[in-house]
C-alpha positions as CSV (number, residue, x, y, z in Angstrom):
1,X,104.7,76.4,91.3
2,X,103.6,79.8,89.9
3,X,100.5,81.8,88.4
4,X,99.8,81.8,84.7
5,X,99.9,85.5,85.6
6,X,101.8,88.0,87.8
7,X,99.4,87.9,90.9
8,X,101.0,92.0,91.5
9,X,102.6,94.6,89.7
10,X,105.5,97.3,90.7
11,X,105.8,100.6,89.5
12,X,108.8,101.9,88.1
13,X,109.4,104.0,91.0
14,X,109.0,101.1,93.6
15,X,110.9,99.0,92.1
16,X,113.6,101.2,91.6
17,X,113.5,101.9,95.0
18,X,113.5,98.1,96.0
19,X,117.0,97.6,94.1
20,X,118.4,100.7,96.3
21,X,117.1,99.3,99.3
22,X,118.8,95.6,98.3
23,X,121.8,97.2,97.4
24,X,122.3,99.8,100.6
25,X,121.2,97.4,103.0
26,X,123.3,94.3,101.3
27,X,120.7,92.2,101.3
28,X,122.3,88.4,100.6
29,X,122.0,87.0,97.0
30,X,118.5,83.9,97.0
31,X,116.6,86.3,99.2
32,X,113.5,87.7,97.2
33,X,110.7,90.3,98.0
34,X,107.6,88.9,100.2
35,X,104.4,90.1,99.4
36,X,101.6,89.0,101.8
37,X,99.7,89.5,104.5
38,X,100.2,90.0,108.1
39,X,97.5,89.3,110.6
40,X,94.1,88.2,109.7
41,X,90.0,89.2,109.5
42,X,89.6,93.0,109.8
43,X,93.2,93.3,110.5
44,X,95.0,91.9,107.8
45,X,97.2,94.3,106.2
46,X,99.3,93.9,103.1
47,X,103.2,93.7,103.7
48,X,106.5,93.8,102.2
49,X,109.9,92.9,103.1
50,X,112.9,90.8,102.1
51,X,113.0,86.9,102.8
52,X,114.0,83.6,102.1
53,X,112.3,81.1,99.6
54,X,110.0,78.7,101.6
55,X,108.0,75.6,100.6
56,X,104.6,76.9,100.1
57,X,106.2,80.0,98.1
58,X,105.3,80.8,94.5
59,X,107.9,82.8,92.9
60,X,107.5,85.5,90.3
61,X,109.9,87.7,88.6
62,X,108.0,91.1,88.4
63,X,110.1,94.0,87.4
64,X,113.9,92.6,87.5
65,X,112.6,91.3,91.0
66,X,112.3,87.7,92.2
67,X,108.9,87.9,94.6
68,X,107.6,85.6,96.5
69,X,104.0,85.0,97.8
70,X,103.3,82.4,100.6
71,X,100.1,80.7,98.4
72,X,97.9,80.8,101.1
73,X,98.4,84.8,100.5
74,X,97.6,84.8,97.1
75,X,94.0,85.5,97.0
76,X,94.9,88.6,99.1
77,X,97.8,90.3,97.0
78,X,96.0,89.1,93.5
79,X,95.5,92.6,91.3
80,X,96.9,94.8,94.1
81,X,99.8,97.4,92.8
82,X,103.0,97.9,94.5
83,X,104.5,101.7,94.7
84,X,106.5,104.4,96.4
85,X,105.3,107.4,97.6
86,X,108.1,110.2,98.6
87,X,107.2,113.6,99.6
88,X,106.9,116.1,102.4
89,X,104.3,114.2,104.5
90,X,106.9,111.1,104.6
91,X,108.1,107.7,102.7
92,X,107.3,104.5,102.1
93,X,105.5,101.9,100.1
94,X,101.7,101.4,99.0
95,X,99.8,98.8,98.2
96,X,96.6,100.0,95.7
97,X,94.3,98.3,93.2
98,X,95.7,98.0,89.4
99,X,93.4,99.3,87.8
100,X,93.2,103.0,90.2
101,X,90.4,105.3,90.6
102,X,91.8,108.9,90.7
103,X,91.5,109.2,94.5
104,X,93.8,106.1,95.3
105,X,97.0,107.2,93.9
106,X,98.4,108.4,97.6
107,X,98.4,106.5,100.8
108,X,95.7,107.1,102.7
């Protein structure tokens, strides 16, 4: 089961960045990216990571990238942008809005 729609999007740069991370680490062949949440109320945050398929997964192909969202996380990750922020101050990925306001292009 899946979305008329792509319930996230991936930049360039994190998806890029994804494939590297796939191929360094040798991550297995039918493994895709999770998006979702970990925790809940006030301290829900947004994760991502690689994992197996499971039975309440919808699957997406976003970017080259087979991702998969738990649909009880949907309403969470719906509209949310996925990206990769490299600089001095450190690495990682970032979850922001799709449609950005000027001040939420860097992690906060």
């Amino acid at each position: 089961m899946t979305l008329p729609f792509e319930p996230v999007t991936i930049s360039p740069r994190a998806a890029d960045e994804i494939k590297l991370i796939r191929e360094n680490k040798g991550i297995p062949d039918g493994y895709g990216l999770r998006v979702g949440i970990r925790g809940g109320g006030c301290g829900a945050k947004l994760v991502v990571g690689f994992d197996r398929q499971r039975d309440n997964d919808l699957t997406y192909t976003i970017s080259g990238i087979t991702v998969l969202v738990d649909k009880h996380h949907t309403v969470y990750v719906v509209g949310k942008h996925i990206d990769f922020y490299d600089g001095a101050d450190g690495r990682g990925f970032f979850f922001r809005d799709s449609d950005p306001r000027p001040d939420t292009l860097h992690p906060g």
